[in-house]
N, C-alpha and C positions, 0 to 999 in steps of 0.2 A: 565611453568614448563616442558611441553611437550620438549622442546629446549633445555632450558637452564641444564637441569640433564644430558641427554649424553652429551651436548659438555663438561660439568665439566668432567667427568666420563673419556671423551675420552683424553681431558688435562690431569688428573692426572696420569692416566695410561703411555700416550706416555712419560709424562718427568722422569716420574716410571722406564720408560723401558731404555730412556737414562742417568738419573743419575746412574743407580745400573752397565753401564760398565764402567764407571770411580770412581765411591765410591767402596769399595769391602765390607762397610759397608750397605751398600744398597742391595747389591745383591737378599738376602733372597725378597726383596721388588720384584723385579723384577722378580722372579724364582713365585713368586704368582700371578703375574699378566699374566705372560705366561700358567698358567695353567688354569690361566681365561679364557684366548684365546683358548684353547685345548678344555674347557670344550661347550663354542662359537662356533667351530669349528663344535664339536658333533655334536649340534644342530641343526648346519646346514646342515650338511650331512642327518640327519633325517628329514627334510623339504625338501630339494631335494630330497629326496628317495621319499618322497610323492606327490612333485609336479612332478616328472615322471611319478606316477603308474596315478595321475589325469587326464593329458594329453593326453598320451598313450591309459588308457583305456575308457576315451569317443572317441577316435577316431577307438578304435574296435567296440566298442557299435554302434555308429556311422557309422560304415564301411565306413568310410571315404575315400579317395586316400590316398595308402599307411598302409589299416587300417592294412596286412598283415607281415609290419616290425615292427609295432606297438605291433602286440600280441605277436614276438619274443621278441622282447627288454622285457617287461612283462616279460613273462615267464622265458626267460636268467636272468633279474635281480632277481625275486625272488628265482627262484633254488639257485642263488650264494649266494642270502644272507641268505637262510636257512642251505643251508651245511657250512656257515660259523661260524655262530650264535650257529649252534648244534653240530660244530664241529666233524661234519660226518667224522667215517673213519679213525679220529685221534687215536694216543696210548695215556695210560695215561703214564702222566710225571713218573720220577721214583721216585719222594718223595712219589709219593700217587699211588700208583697202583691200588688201588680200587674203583678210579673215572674215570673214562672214560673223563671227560671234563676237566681234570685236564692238560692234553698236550696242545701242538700248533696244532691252528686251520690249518696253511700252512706247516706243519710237511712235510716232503720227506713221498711217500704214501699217504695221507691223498686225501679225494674227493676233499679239495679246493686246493690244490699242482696239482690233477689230469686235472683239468677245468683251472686253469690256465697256465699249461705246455702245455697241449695236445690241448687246444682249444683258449682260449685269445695270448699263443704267434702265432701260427699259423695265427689264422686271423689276427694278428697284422703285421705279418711280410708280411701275402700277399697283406692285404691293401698299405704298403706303396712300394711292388715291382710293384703293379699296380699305387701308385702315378710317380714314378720313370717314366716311358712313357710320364706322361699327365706334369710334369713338362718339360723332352725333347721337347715334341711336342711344349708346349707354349714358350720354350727357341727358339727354332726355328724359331718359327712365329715372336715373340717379337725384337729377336736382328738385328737390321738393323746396318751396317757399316756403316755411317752417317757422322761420325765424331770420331778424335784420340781418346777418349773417349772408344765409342762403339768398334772399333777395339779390343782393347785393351780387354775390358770387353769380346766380342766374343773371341777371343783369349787365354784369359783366362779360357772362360767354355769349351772350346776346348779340350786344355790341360787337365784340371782335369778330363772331362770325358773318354777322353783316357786314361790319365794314374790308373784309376780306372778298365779297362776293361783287359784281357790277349790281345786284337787285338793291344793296345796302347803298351804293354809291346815288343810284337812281333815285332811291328814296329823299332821301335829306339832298339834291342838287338842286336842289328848288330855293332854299334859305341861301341869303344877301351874303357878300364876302364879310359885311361885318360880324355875322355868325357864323363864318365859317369852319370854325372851331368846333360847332355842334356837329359838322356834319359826322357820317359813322364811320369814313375812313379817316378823319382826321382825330376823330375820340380813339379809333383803335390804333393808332400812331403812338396818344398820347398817354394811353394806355400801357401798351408795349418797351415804350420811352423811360416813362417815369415812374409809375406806380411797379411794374412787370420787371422792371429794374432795378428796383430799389427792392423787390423781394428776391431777388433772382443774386442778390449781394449778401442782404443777408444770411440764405439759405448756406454758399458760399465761404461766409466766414463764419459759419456754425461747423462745417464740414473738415476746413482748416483747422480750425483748433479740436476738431474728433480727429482728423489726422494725426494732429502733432501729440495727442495724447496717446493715444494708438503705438505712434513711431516710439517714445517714451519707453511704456512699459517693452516694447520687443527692444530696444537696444539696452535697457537696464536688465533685462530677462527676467522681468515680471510676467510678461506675456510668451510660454511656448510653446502655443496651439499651433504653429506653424512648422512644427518637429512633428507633430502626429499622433501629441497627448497630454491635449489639455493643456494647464499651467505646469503641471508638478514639473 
């Protein structure tokens, strides 16, 4: 019974989900079965939130290596989800003006509008300016000209990270509009456009159809690696 109730469960759901976009009589069926998943979802989130705080804080307890980003992360997550929760800071809505909890917790103003503007995009944006190096560096080390192939690929990262830069723009601003096409941000456009798009579909509808093969075997229950052992 331990087995056999989810996989039912997960069968009737998955053909739940895909009969009600072709029935429009179905639909309702499948608008409660996504709220299943939402409510799923929840749940999950509050079980992450705990197996963080469990992690994290044996390893301050512990003072482990590292116990020092540990008691941030902590602290960072719980302030966030107390001024969220309590919705620090917020207005109330104008139906009810005499509830303070009655507005959006991410209101413009509000403490979690302020921690997410002034502090999550900041460090978001300098984390990935400091990725930006350490991918160069390893593009560098990595593309060896070997073969038409690599050429090509080096050649290519050449281009885009020129024409992403003003030194790339500088260079080729010298060539006639009627070459204007050479220049590096307009190759890295057409790059990006068409070639970067036309892979970026493909890869896409490789993934689709690994998808829908995937969805297959677990709604046939061919596939029960997702019970917690294997197929059998």
């Amino acid at each position: 019974m331990q087995r056999t109730v989810p996989l039912l469960i997960a069968i009737v759901c998955g053909f739940t989900m895909i009969v009600s976009f072709f029935i429009p009589a179905a639909q309702r069926s499948g608008d409660d079965v996504a709220e299943i998943f939402n409510i799923l979802a929840a749940v999950a989130f509050v079980l992450g939130g705990g197996n963080l705080l469990k992690i994290h804080l044996k390893k301050v307890s512990d003072q482990a290596a590292g116990w020092g980003y540990s008691l941030i992360t902590v602290t960072a997550f719980l302030l966030t989800l107390c001024v969220g929760l309590f919705k620090i800071g917020a207005n109330p809505a104008d139906r009810y003006p005499g509830h303070a909890w009655s507005g959006e917790y991410s209101e413009t103003g509000s403490a979690f509008w302020w921690i997410y503007e002034f502090v999550f995009k900041p460090i978001t944006a300098t984390m990935f300016a400091m990725l930006a190096f350490y991918v160069a560096s390893a593009a560098f080390r990595a593309f060896r000209a070997k073969n038409t192939e690599a050429v090509l690929l080096l050649g290519t990262a050449f281009i885009i990270l020129l024409g992403r830069t003003y030194a790339g723009v500088i260079l080729t601003d010298w060539l006639p509009d009627s070459l204007s096409g050479l220049r590096f941000e307009n190759l890295t456009m057409t790059i990006m456009n068409v070639f970067n798009t036309a892979g970026s579909r493909a890869i896409m509808i490789g993934i689709a159809l690994g998808t829908a093969s995937v969805s297959l075997k677990i709604l046939l229950g061919v596939d029960r690696s997702y019970l917690g052992g294997g197929r059998g």
